[in-house]
C-alpha positions in Angstrom: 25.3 19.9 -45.2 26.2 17.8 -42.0 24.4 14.4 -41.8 24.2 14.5 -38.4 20.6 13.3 -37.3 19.0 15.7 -34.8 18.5 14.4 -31.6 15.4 13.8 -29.8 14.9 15.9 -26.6 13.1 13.6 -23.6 12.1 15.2 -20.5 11.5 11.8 -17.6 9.6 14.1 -14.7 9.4 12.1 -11.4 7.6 14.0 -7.8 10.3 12.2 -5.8 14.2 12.4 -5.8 14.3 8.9 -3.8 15.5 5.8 -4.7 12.3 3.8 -5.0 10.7 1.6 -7.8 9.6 4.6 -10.1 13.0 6.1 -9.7 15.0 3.0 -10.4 12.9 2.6 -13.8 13.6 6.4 -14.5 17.5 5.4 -13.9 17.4 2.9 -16.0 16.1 3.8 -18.7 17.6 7.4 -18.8 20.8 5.7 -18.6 20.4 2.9 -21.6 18.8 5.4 -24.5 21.2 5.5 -27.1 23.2 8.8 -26.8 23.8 9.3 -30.1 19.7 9.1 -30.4 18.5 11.4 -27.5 19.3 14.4 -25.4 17.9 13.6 -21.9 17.1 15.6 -18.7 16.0 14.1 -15.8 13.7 16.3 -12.9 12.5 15.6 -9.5 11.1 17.2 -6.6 12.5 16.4 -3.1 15.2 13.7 -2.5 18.8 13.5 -3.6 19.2 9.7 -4.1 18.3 9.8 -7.4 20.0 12.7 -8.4 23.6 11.2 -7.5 23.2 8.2 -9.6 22.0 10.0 -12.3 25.0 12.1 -12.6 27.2 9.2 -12.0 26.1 8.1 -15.3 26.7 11.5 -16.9 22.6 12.3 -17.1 21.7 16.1 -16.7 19.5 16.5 -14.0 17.6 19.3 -12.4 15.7 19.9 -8.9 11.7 21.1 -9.3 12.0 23.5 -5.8 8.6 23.2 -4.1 7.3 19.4 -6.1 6.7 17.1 -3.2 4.3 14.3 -3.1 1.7 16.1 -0.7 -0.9 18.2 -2.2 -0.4 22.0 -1.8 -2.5 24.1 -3.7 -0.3 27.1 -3.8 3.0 25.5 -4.6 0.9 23.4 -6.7 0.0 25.8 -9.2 3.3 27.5 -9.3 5.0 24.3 -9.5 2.2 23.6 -13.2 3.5 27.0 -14.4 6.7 26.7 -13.8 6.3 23.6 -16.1 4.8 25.4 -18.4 7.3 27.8 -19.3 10.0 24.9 -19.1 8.0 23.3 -22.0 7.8 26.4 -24.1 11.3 27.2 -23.7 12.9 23.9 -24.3 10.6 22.5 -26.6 11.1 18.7 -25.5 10.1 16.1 -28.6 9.0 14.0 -25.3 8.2 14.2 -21.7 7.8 10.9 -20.2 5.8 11.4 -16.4 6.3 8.8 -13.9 4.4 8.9 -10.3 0.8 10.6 -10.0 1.5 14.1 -9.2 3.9 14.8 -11.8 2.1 13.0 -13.6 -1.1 15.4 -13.8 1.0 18.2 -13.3 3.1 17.4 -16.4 0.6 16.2 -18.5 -1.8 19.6 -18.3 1.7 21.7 -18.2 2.6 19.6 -21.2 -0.9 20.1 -23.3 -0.7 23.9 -22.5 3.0 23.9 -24.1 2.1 21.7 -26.9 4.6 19.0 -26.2 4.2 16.8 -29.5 4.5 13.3 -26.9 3.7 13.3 -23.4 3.9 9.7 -22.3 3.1 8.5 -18.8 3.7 5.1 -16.8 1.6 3.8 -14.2 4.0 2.4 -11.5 0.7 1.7 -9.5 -2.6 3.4 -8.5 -3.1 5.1 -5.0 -6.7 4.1 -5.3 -5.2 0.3 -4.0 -3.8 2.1 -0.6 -6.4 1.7 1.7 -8.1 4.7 2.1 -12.1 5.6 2.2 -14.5 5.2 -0.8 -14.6 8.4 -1.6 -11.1 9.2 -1.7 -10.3 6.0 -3.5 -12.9 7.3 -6.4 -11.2 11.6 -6.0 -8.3 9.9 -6.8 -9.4 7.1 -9.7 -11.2 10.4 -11.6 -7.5 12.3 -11.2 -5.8 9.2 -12.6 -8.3 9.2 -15.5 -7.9 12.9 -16.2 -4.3 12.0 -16.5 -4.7 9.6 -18.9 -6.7 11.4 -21.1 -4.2 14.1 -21.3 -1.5 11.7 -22.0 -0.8 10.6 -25.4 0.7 7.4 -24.1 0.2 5.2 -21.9 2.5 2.2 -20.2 1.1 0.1 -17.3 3.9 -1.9 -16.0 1.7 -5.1 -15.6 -1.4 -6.5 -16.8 -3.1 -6.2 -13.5 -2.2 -2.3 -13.8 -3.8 -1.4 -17.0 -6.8 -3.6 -16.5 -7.8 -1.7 -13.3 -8.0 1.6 -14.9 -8.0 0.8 -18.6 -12.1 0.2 -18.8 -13.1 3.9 -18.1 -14.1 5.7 -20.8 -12.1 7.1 -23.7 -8.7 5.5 -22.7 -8.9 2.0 -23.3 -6.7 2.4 -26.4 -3.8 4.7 -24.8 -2.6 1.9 -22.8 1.1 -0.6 -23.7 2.1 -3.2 -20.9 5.7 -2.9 -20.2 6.7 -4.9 -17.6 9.7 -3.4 -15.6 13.4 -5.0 -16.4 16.6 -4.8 -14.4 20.2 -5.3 -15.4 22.5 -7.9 -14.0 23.4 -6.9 -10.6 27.1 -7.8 -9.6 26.1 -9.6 -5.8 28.0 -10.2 -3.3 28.9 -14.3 -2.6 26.8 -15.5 0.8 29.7 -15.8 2.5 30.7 -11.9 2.0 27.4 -10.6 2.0 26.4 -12.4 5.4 29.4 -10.7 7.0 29.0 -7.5 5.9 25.2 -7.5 7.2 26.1 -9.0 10.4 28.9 -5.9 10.8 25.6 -4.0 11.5 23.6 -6.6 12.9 26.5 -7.3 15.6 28.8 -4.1 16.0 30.8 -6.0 18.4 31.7 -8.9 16.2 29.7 -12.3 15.5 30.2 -16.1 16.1 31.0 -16.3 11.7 30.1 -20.5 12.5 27.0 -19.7 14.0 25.8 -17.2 11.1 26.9 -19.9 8.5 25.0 -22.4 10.3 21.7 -19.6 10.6 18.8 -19.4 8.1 18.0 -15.6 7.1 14.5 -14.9 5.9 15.0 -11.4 4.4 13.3 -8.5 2.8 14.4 -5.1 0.9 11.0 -2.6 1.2 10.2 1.1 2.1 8.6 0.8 5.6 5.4 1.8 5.0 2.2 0.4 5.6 1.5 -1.1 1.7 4.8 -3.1 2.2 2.7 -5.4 4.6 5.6 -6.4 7.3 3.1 -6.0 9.8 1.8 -9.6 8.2 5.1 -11.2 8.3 5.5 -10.3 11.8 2.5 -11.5 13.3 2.9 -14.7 11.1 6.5 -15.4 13.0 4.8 -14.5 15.6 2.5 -17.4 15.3 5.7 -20.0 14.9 8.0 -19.0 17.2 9.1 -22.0 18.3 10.3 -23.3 14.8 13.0 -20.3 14.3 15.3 -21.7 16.7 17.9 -21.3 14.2 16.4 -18.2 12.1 17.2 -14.6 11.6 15.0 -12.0 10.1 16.8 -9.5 8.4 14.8 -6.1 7.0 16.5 -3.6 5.1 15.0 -0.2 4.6 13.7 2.5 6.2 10.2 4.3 6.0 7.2 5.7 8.0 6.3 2.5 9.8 9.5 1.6 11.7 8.9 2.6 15.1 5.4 0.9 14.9 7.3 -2.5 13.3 9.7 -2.3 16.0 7.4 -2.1 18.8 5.6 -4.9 17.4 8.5 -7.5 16.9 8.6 -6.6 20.8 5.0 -6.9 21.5 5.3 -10.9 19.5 8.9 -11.3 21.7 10.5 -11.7 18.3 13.4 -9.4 19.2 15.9 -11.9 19.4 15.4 -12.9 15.9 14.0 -9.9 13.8 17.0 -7.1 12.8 15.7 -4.0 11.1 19.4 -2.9 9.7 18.1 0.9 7.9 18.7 2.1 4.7 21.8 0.7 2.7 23.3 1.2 -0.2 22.8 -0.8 -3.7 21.1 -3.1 -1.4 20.4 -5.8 -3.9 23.8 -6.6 -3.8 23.4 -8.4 -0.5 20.5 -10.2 -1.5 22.4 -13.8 -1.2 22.8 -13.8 2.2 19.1 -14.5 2.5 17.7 -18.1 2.2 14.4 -16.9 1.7 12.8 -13.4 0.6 9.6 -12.5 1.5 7.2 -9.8 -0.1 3.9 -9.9 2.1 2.6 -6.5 0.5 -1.0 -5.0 0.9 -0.7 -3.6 -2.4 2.2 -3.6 -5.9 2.4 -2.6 -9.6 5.0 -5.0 -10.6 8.1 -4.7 -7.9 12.0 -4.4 -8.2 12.9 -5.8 -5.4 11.0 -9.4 -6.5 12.7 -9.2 -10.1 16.2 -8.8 -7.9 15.5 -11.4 -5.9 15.0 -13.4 -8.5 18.2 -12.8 -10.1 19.3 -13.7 -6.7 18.3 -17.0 -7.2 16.4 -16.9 -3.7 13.0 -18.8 -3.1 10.2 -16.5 -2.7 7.3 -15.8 -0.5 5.0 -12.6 -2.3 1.7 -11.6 -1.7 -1.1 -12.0 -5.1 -0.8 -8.1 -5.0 -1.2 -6.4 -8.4 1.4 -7.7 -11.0 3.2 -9.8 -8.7 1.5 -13.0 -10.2 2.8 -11.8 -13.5 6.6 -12.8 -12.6 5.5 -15.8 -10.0 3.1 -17.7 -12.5 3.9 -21.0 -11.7 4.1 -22.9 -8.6 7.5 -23.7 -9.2 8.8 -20.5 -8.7 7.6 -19.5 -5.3 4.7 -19.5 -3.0 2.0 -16.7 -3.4 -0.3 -16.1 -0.8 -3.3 -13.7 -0.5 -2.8 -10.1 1.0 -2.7 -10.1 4.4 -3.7 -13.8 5.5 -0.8 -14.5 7.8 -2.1 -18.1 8.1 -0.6 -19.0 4.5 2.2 -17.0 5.4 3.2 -19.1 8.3 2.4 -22.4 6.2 4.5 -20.8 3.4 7.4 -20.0 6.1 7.7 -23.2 7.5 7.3 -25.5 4.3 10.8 -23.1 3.1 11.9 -23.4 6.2 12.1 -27.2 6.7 12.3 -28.1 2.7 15.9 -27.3 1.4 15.0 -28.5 -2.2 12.4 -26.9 -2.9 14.2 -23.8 -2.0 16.5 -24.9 -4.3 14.1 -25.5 -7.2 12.1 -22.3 -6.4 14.9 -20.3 -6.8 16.2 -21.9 -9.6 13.1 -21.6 -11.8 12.6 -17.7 -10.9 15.9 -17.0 -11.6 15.6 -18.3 -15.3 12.3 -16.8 -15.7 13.5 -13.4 -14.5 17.0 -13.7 -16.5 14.8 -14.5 -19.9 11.7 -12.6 -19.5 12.9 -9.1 -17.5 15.8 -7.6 -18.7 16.5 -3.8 -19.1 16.9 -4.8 -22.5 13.6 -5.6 -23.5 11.8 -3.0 -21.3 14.3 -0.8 -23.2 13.4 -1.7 -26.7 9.6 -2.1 -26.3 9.8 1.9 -24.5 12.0 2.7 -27.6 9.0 1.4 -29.9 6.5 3.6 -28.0 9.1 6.6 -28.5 8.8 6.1 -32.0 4.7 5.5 -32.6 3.7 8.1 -34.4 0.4 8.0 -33.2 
């Protein structure tokens, strides 16, 4: 008789084949659960980001045709039974649903099959976008219904679970797991300034001028939650202090025609670069001096843990679990959602206070380097694996 031990099969379901938050926590942990443990498949809707990592890490992967993150009723239900008969067939020990969609989706898919574990994480609620009352409560109630079909529950901050966690009959489903990342292999300043400027300047740049600049920086999905709209019109508002300062966004999203024509509109255009999409972007984090996060609304973000790791002092908005990394004033300034007054106070004390850059970044670097590893989000999601409950 072999001893082998049976692996466990895990299903991570995600709406969106992007390389957001949610997907970079799918990554992750797909990629460090012990092999010799679990048999994993990874499956997405629309996007191909995700997918290509995936399978650079040898994870099996496969497209959902049709799942997309707008509500169609038709592809909708095919897309549930199509779940359904995946369940039956495969028999997964675990389906672990990330995003809302999917998330419902999976979950009633999954209680139809009788999937002994269906575990879901709450990267965020869209009741926090702004939208009108009664769409914020259509939208709580799906949440809810969710949760009650899940087994499991991880919030991946405080803030998270306790905005959903006092409705009825699911205060007891819910496990904070704050999200961890690995140690990212940056570029130096020197090399990651050049690179960036290759696109900032295609036709070459002064490299003692750019040594000699001060780059305020950001990493976000252009859309309207990420809150640039605030850090533009609090530039806006100091113009005449950024003599020497460049304003470097990378991403790409929704909003960026409306962000472009509004660094024009403030006359910022000689200072604010929006360089697009780029790959492993975190790696270039250290040719900013200061990273700012001036969101309307967050769970608990990536791109503030890699910043950290960056060493780089921090401006964030109070959103959601942000106060959960930054939760001491020595380890950056927090200001309240969209009140570009302390934004431009926060701006210029950075700006004109080279040690306390220094210190800020210091302190959210160890904090971030003890406290939010991949590691221990790993090991606690291994111990939810294995509840029996």
């Amino acid at each position: 008789m072999s001893d082998e031990v049976k692996k466990q099969k895990i299903f991570y379901l995600i709406t969106k084949g992007n390389l957001g938050g949610a997907q970079k926590y799918v990554l992750e942990l797909a990629s460090a659960l012990p092999k010799d443990q679990f048999d994993v498949t990874v499956f997405f809707g629309e996007g191909t980001e995700l997918e290509n990592r995936l399978k650079l890490a040898g994870i099996k992967t496969q497209k959902i045709e049709g799942l997309g993150r707008d509500i169609k009723l038709s592809g909708d239900w095919k897309t549930f039974w199509t779940l359904v008969h995946l369940f039956k067939q495969e028999k997964p020990d675990i389906i672990h649903l990330n995003s809302s969609k999917i998330g419902l989706l999976g979950a009633l898919a999954g209680r139809f099959a009788g999937v002994p574990k269906i575990i879901f994480t709450g990267h965020g609620w869209a009741f926090n976008e702004p939208r009108s009352a009664w769409q914020k409560l259509a939208i709580k109630i799906l949440h809810w219904l969710t949760v009650i079909l899940c087994h499991q529950v991880i919030a991946v901050s405080e803030k998270t679970k306790l905005q959903l966690a006092h409705w009825p009959l699911i205060k007891n489903k819910f496990t904070v797991i704050h999200n961890g990342i690995p140690p990212i292999d940056f570029l130096s300043k020197t090399e990651a300034r050049q690179e960036l400027a290759k696109i900032v300047w295609k036709k070459g740049f002064d490299s003692q001028a750019l040594d000699n600049a001060m780059i305020v920086g950001t990493i976000a999905e252009l859309h309207k939650n990420k809150g640039l709209d605030f850090l533009l019109t609090a530039l806006g508002g100091i113009k005449g202090k950024l003599e020497n300062v460049l304003i470097w966004i990378i991403g790409d999203g929704e909003e960026i025609d409306r962000l472009k024509e509004q660094a024009k509109r403030l006359r910022l255009k000689d200072h604010v670069t929006f360089l697009g999409k780029i790959p492993e972007a975190s790696r270039f984090l250290r040719a900013f001096d200061i990273f700012t996060l001036t969101s309307r609304t967050e769970a608990f973000p990536y791109a503030l843990l890699e910043a950290g790791q960056a060493g780089l002092p921090v401006i964030a908005s109070s959103a959601g679990g942000i106060p959960e990394i930054i939760s001491e004033f020595n380890q950056g300034i927090l200001v309240r959602p969209g009140n570009t007054k302390e934004i431009k106070l926060a701006l210029v004390r950075l700006l004109e206070n080279p040690s306390e850059r220094q210190k800020f970044g210091d302190n959210l670097a160890k904090k971030v380097n003890k406290e939010f590893t991949v590691e221990k989000m790993v090991e606690k999601t291994l111990e939810l694996y294995e509840n029996k409950q």
